[in-house]
C-alpha positions in Angstrom: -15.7 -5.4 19.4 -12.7 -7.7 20.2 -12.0 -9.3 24.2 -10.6 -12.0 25.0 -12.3 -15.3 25.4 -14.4 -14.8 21.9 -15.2 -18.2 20.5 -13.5 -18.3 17.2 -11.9 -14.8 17.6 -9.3 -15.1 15.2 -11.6 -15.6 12.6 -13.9 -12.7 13.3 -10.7 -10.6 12.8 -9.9 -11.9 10.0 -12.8 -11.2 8.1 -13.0 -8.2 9.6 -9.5 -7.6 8.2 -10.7 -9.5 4.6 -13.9 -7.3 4.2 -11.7 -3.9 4.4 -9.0 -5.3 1.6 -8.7 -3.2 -1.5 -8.1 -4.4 -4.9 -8.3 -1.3 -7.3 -5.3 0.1 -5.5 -2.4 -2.0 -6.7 1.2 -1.0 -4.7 4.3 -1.3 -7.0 7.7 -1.4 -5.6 11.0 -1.1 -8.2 14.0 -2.8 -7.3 16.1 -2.6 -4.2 18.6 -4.3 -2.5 17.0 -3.6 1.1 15.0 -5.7 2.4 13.7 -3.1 5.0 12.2 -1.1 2.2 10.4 -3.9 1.1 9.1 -4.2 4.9 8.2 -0.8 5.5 5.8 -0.7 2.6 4.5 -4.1 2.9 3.3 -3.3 6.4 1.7 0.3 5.2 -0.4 -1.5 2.5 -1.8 -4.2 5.3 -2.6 -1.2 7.7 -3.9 0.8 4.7 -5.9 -2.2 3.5 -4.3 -2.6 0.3 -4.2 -6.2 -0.8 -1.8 -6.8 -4.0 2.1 -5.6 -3.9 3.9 -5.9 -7.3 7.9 -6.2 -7.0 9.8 -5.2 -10.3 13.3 -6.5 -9.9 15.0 -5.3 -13.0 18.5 -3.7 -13.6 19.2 -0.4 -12.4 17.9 1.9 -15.1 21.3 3.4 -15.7 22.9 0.0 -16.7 19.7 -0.6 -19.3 20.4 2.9 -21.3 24.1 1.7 -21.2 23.0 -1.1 -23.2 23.6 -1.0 -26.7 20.7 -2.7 -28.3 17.0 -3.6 -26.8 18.1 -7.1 -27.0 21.0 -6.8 -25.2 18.5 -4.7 -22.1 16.0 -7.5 -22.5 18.8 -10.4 -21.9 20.3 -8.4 -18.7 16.9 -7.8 -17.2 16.6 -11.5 -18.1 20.1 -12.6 -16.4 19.8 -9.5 -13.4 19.6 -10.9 -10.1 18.9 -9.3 -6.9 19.6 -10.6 -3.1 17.2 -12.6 -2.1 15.0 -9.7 -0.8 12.4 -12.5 0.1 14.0 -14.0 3.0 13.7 -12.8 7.2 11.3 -9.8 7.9 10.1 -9.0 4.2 8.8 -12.6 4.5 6.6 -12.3 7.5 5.4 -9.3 6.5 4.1 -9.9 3.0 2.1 -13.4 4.5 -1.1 -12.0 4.4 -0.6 -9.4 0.8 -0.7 -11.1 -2.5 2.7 -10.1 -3.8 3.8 -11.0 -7.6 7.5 -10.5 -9.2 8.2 -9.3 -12.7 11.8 -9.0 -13.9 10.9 -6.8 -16.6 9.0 -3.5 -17.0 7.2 -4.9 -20.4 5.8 -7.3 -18.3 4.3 -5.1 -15.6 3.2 -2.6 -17.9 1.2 -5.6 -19.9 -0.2 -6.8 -16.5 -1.1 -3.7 -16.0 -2.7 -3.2 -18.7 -4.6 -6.7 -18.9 -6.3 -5.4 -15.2 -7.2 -2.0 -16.6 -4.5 -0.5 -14.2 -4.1 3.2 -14.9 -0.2 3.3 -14.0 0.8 6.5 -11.7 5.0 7.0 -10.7 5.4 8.3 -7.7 8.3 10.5 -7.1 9.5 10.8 -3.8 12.9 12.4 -4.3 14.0 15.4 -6.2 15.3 15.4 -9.3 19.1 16.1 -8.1 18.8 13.4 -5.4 18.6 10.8 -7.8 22.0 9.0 -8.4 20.6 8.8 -12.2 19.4 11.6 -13.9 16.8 9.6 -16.1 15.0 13.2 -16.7 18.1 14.4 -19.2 18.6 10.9 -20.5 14.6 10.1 -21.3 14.3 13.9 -22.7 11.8 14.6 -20.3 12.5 17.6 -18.4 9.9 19.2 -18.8 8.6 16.8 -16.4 10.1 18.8 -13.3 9.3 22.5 -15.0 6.5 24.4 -12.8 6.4 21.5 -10.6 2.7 20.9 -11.1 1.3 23.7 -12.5 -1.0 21.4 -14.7 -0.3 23.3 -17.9 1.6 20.3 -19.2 0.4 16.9 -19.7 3.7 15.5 -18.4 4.3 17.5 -15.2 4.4 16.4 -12.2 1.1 17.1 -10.4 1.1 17.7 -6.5 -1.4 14.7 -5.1 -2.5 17.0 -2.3 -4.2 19.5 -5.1 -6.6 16.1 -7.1 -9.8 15.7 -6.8 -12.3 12.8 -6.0 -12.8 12.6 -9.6 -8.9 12.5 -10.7 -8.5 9.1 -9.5 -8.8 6.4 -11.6 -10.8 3.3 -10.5 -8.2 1.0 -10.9 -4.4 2.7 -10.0 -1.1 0.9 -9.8 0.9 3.3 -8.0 5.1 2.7 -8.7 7.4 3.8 -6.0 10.9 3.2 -6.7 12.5 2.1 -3.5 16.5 3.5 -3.8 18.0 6.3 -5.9 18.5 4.7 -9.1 14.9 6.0 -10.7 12.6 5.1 -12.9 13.4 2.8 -16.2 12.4 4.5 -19.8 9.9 2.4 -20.4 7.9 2.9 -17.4 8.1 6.9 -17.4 6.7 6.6 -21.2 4.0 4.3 -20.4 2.7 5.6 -17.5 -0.3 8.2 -17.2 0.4 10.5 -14.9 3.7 11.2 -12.5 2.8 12.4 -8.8 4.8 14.0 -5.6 3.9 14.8 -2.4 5.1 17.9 -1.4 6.0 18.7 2.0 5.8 22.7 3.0 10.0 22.2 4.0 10.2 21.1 0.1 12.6 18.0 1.2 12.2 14.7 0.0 11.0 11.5 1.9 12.0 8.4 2.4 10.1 5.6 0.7 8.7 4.2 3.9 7.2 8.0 4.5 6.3 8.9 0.4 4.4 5.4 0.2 2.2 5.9 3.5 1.4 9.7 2.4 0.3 8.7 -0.9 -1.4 5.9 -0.5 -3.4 7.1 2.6 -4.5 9.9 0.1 -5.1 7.8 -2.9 -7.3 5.4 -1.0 -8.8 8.6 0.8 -10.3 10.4 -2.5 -11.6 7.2 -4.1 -13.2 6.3 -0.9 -14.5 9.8 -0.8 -16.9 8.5 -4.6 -18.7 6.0 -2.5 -22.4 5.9 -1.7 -23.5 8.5 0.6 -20.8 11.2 0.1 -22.3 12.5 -3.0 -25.6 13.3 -0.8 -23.2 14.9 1.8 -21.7 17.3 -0.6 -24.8 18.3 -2.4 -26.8 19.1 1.3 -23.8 21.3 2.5 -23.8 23.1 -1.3 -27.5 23.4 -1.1 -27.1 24.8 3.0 -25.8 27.5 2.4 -22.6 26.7 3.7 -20.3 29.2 2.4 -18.7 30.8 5.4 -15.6 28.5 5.6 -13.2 27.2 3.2 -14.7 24.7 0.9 -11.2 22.9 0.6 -11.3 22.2 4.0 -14.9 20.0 3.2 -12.9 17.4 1.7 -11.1 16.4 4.6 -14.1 16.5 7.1 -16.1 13.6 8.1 -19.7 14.2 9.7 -21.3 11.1 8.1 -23.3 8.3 9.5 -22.1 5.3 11.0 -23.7 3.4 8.3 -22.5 5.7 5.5 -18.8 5.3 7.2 -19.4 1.9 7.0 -20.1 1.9 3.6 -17.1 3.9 2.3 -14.5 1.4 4.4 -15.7 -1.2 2.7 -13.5 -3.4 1.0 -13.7 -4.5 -3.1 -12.6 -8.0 -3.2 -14.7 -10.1 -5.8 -16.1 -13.7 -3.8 -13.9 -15.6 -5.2 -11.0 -13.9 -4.0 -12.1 -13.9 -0.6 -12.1 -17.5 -0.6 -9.2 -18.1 -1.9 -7.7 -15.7 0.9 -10.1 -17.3 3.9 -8.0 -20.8 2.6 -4.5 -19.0 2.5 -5.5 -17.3 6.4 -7.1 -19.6 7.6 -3.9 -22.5 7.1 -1.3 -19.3 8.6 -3.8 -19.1 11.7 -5.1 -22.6 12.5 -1.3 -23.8 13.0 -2.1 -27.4 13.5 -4.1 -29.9 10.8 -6.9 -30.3 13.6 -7.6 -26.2 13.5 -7.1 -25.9 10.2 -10.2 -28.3 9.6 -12.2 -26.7 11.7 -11.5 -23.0 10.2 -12.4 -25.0 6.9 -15.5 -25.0 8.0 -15.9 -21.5 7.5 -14.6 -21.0 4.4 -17.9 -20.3 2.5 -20.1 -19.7 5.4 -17.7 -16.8 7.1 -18.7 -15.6 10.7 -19.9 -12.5 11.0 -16.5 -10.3 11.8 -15.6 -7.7 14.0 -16.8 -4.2 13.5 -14.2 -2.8 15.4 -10.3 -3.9 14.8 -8.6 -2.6 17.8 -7.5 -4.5 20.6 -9.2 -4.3 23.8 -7.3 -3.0 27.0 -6.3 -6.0 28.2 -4.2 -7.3 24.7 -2.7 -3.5 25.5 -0.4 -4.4 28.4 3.0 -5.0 28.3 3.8 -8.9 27.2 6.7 -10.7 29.1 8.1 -13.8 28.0 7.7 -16.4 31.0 11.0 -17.2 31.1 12.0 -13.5 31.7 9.3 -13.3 34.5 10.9 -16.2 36.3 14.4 -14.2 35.9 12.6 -11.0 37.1 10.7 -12.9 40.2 14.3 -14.5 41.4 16.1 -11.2 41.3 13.5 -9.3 43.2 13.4 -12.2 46.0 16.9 -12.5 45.8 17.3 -8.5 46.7 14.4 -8.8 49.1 11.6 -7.1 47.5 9.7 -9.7 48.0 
């Protein structure tokens, strides 16, 4: 576990942090002009473990269908430009992700494609909240009809009702970040559309929608990994029938080692060192740390098991300076 005084603590973290990172759970963000958007998502995929965040900066969808020809939507996506959502807080928190732009939603659905990326869209609003009704104007509204009864391959399917076994192994799932929607191309290409209700039936903001659905994405696929199988088929084979079965799910009782096992990470080896050399440069700080971190680069030390900070990294942190201020005033008024 992590204290302070650990020789070469940072690293332990970081692998620690490296050998939880998923890579069959890729996080897609559509455009927006707030950077805070871009923020509160980028943080939820480091907490959640996710590693890649793709950014789709193309034209609102509204001002594509406007357009007359394809060639004429292809040049504006080409010429669109957004503020430069990279700069202040986005760019601190996306130092450890891998992020990668695409201006146009033929180019994402071919990336997608070329990393066997089942593509899911994620709709957080409802369909009236939207400031464009792409629904009426894609001829798909039967998407919204029954709300996820499942009788249609189109509808929108509640993510709290899948299974295990509905989740692809490789998912790119597509938030759009403001109330513009979803571009045609996307909504046609994409193999399934998801929501996550809420009992009050109101919609959530982005920052809320893309921790839910993630946490539960990542949740079920971790829920296929080694030992959970043999969990499932002992409680069938017990007897176990005097509860709700749904609840199962949702319940772990599993080893230490088996809960290991199912936080692992999936990075390949190569990625890995390609991130230890990104990390390790953002850590060291200085050319004379970096060179020793580089000694670690294919010969990692063996990393924390447990990521929270001890109770003395828990107190409350005041700046020097402000302690000096503090320490005058209170001799100044006599409490000292």
């Amino acid at each position: 576990m992590d204290a302070p005084g650990i020789p070469l603590r940072k690293l332990k973290r970081c692998e620690a942090v490296l050998q939880r990172r998923l890579k069959d759970v890729v996080v897609v963000l559509g455009r927006s002009s707030t950077a805070r958007h871009y923020e509160a998502v980028c943080r939820t995929c480091e907490c959640l473990g996710v590693q890649n965040v793709w950014i789709l900066e193309h034209p609102p969808p509204r001002k594509l269908e406007e357009c007359p020809t394809r060639e004429a939507a292809e040049q504006l996506e080409e010429s669109f430009q957004l503020p430069n959502a990279g700069s202040g807080i986005f760019k601190k928190a996306r130092k450890f992700l891998s992020v990668r732009r695409f201006k146009r939603t033929r180019d994402l659905m071919d990336a997608c494609k070329e990393e066997g990326l089942d593509v899911w869209c994620v709709h957080g609003l409802a369909r009236e909240e939207y400031s464009f009704d792409f629904a009426e104007a894609y001829g798909c509204e039967d998407l919204f009809e029954g709300h996820g009864g499942g009788e249609s391959s189109r509808s929108l399917r509640r993510l709290q009702g899948m299974a295990p076994r509905d989740v692809p192994k490789r998912v790119a799932l597509v938030f759009c970040t403001d109330e513009n929607g979803f571009s045609r191309e996307l909504m046609e290409g994409c193999a399934e559309h998801v929501t996550y209700e809420t009992k009050a039936g109101t919609s959530l903001h982005i920052s809320v929608s893309s921790a839910l659905v993630i946490h539960r994405v990542i949740h079920l696929k971790r829920q296929k990994g080694p030992g959970v199988l043999q969990r499932v088929l002992g409680w069938v084979a017990g007897g176990a029938h005097g509860g709700d079965r749904g609840e199962y799910r949702y319940t772990y009782a599993f080893s230490e080692r088996d809960w290991e096992e199912m936080h692992k990470g999936d990075l390949d080896e190569g990625t890995k060192l390609e991130l230890r050399r990104k990390w390790f440069k953002l850590l060291a700080k200085t050319e004379v740390r970096n060179e020793e971190y580089c000694k670690y680069l294919k010969n990692p030390v063996k990393p924390f098991g447990d990521l929270r900070h001890p109770n003395q990294f828990r107190e409350a942190r005041i700046p020097p300076k402000m302690q000096k201020r503090l320490a005058a005033r209170e001799e100044k008024a006599g409490f000292t």
